[in-house]
N, C-alpha and C positions, 0 to 999 in steps of 0.2 A: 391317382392311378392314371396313366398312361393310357390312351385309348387309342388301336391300332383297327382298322377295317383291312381283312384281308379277300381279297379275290380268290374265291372260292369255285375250283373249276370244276369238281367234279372227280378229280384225279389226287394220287397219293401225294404228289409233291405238295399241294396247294392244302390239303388236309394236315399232314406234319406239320407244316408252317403253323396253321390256327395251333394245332395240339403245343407244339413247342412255346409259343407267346403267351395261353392260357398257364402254362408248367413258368413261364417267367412271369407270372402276373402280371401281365399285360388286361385287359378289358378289351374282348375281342367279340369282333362281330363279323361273321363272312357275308358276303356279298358275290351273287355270282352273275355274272355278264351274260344278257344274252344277245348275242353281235348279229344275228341273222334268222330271216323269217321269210325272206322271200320265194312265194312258193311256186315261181316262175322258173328257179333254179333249184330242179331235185334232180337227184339220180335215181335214189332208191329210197321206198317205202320206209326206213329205218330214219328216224329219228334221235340223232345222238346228241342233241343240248336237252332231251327232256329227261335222257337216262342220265344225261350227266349232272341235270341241277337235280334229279331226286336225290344221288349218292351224294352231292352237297349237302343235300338239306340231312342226310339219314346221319352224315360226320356232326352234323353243329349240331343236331339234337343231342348225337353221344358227348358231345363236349360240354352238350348244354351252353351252348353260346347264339346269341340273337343273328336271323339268317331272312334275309329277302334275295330277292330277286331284280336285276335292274335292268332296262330293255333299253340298249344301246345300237340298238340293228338302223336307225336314221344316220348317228353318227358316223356305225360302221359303213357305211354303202356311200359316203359321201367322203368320207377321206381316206377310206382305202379300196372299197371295190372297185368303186370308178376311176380311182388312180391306176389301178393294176390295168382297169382294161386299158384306159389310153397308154399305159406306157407297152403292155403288149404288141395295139395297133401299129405304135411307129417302132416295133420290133425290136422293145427291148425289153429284159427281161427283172421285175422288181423282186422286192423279197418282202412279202406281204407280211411276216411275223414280226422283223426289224420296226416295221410302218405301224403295226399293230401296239406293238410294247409302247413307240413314242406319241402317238397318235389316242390311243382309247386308253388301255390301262396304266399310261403316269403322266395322263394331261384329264381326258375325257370323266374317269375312273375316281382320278386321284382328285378332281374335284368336288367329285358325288361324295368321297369320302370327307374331305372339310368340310361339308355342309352337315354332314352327321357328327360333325365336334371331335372328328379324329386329330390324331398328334401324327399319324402315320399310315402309311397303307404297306401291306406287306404280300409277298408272292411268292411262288414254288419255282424261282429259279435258281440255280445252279452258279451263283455267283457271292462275292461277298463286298462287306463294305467299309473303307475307314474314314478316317477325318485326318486332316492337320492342323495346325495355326499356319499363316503365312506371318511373316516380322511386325506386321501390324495387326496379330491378333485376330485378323479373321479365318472362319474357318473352310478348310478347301477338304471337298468329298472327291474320295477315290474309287472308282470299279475295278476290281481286281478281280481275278479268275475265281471260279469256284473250285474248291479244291478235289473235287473228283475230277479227272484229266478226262474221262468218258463220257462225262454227262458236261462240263464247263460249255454255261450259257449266254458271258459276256457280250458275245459277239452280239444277238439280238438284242443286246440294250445299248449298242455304239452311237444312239442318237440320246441317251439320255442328257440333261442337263445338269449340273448344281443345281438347280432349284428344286427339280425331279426326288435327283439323289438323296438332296436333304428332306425328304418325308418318306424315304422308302427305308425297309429293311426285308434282309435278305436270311432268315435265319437260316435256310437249310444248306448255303453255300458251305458251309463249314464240315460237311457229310457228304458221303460216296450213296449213291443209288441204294448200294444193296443196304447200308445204315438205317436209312431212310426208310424202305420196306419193313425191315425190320422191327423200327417204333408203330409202325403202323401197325403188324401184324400185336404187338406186343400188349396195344392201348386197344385189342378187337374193333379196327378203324374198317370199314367196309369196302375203300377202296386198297386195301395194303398188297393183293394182287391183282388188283387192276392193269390192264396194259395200257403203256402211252401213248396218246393219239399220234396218228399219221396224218392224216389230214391238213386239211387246212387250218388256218386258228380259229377258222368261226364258221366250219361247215363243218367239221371232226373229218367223218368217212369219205367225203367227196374227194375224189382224185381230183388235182387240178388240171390236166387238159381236158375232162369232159366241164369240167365246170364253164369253161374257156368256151369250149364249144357252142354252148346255150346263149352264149350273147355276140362272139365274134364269128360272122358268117363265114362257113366254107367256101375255101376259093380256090381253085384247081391250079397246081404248078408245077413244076419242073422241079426234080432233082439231080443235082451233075454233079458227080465225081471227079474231084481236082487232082491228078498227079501229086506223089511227091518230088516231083525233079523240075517240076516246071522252071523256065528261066526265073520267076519271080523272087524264087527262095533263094536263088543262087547269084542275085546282083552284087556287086560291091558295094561295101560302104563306103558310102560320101564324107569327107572331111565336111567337116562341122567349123562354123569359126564362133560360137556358143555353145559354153552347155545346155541351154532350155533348147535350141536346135537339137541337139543331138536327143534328148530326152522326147521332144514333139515324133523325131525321127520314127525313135523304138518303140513308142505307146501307140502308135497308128495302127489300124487294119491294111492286110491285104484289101485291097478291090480286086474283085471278082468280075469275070464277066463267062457267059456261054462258050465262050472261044477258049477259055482257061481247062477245060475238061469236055465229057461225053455226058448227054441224056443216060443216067439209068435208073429214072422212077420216076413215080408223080406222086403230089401229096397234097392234105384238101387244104392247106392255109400256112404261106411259110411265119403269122403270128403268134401259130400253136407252135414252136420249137423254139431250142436255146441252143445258144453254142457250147459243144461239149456233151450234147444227146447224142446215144446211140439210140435207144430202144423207140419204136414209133414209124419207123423207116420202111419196115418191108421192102426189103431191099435185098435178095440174095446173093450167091453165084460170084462172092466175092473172096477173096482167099483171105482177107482178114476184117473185122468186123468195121462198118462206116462211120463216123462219127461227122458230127454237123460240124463245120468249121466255122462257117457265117451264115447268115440268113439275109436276105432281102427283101423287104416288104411292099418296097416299090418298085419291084419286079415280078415278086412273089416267088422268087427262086431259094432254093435252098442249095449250101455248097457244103460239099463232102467231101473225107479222105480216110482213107484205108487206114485202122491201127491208131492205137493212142498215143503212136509219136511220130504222126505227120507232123510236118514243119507247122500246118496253116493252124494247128490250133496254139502254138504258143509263141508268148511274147513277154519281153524283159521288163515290159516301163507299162504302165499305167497311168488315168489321169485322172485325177475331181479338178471340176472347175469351178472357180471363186465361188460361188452362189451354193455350192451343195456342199463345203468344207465344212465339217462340226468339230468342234473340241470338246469333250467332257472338262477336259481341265484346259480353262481358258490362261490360267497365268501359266501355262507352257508353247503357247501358239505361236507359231513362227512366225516372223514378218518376210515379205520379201526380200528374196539374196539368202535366207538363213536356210539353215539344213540338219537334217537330226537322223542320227543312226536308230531304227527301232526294230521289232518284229513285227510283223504282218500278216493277216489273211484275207483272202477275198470269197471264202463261202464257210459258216459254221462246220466245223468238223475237222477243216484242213489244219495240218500242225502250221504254227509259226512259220513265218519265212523270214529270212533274214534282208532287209530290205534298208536305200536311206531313202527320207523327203527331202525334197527338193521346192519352195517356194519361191513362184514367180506372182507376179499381178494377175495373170491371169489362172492362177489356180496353183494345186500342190500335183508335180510326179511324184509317185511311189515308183522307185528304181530299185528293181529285186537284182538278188544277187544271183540264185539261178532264173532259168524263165520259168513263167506258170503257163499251166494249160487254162484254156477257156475260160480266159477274162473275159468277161462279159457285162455288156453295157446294161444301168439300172440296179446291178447289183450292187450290194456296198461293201467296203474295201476298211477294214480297221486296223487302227496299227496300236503297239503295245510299248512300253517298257518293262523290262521285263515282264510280272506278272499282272500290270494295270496295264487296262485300256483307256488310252490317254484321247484317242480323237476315231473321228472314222471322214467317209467320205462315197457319194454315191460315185459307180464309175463311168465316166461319160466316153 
């Protein structure tokens, strides 16, 4: 018998998954993470890892399946807290659940599980998973979408590897949300109307700019409101005698400077924002709402524009460079000079874009076919064939 260790969060996804591997006779044991204790960073009195490993533990007793507890909060604060905040400080913005999936549960996680004699480790995302032979008979593992289009959770697993893949399974990819409730409510599971956390992955309730707050010191700056007509938006394009020129061209930022706009606010730290925030601003008296265009953290300026289709927050071309390029599937990786038509997102939720790569030595463009709003650096950017996610990329 097959012995599968599943992460056990507390929540219905991760519950289903045990119930469905016990129903395929699997030998199942949950295991629930807990990523954080540090009690230098609270907001509020409410403790949600103690609610959530009880209703872990109250699922594997109904399942009758073996359930501990594993205290991961050293791992977590050393490869992703501290990550988050340095890449905050120099004002860029990460995506801590991508960092979390690759980083604790299918490296940190997944090893706590072969040491308990697992064949696999299994979790409540919203994805699925195949194999193939390559000509020589070896086998190559696929991430494909999950097939509920509303919940489809690929994108946070964009840094997984083969090696990863080949000890995970994904049984619930194959169910829509409301499915999924469903078995739960059916097998009287205690989390089957549970709500899904908001939070962070390893604080649940904590909003993330107060969390931000507690360790990156307030720092008082300027906020300036940029024109949309300034001359900047409206220079000609330069003839190119490259195409990575012309691509370096369109994936660049604006620079911003005081002179580009008017003082209309101040704000305590431009490392607490992102490009493409509105909300946080306090900022009135405007005929249409401001959104962040860029930020400056060595100025400590933040730069604004009226409306969701200022010019300053979108752009055609994107960039990963050498050093942050991942493949999931390595026998499809470009070499340089090569190019690959695919689909694209650069934040969970957004639909596909139709985008091509573009490989030089110095890294891959992602050249979309319209522009996106508020690409933003630190985020990571995955591309598709059709319905597998073939590779990703942080965006620098």
């Amino acid at each position: 018998m097959k012995r599968v260790v599943v992460g056990l969060s507390g929540g219905v996804d991760s519950s289903v998954t045990a119930y469905l591997l016990k129903e395929q006779g699997y030998e199942v044991i949950g295991l629930f993470m807990k990523n954080w204790h540090d009690d230098s960073v609270t907001i509020s009195n409410e403790c949600p890892w103690l609610e959530d490993s009880n209703d872990a533990l109250i699922v594997a007793e109904k399942l009758g399946i073996p359930f501990q507890t594993v205290d991961l909060s050293v791992e977590y604060k050393e490869r992703i807290v501290d990550y988050m905040f340095r890449e905050y400080e120099k004002g860029r913005t990460p995506n801590p659940d991508v960092l979390c999936n690759r980083e604790i549960k299918f490296d940190v996680f997944l090893k706590i599980a072969m040491q308990l004699g697992a064949d696999y480790v299994a979790t409540g995302h919203y994805c699925r998973k195949d194999v193939i032979k390559n000509s020589s008979g070896t086998e190559i593992y696929k991430l494909l979408a999950g097939k509920d289009n509303n919940k489809d959770q690929s994108y946070f697993l964009c840094q997984l590897s083969q090696e990863q893949l080949a000890k995970t399974l994904f049984p619930i990819g194959e169910l829509t949300k409301p499915e999924v409730r469903e078995i739960a409510a059916a097998n009287d599971l205690v989390t089957a109307d549970k709500k899904d956390s908001q939070g962070l992955c390893f604080i649940g309730k904590v909003r993330l700019p107060e969390f931000l707050q507690q360790k990156l010191k307030p720092k008082k700056g300027v906020i300036v409101e940029v024109p949309s007509d300034i001359e900047k938006y409206n220079t000609p394009i330069p003839n190119f005698t490259s195409r990575e020129d012309e691509l370096l061209y369109f994936s660049s930022k604006h620079e911003y400077s005081l002179e580009d706009g008017k003082v209309v606010g101040e704000h305590q730290g431009a490392h607490y924002f992102t490009i493409g925030q509105r909300k946080g601003l306090n900022v009135g008296g405007t005929k249409e709402p401001l959104f962040i265009i860029d930020t400056d953290v060595n100025s400590n300026t933040i730069y604004t524009g009226q409306g969701k289709n200022h010019p300053g927050l979108y752009r055609r071309t994107l960039k990963v460079a050498s050093d942050e390029i991942h493949w999931v599937r390595k026998d499809l990786e470009l070499q340089d000079g090569e190019t690959m038509h695919v689909m694209a997102r650069i934040r969970y939720r957004q639909a596909l874009q139709e985008a091509i790569l573009y490989k030089f030595s110095s890294g891959i463009y992602v050249d979309f076919v319209e522009q996106q709003s508020a690409i933003t650096e630190g985020q990571f950017v995955a591309w598709y064939i059709e319905d597998e996610l073939v590779g990703s990329g942080v965006i620098s």
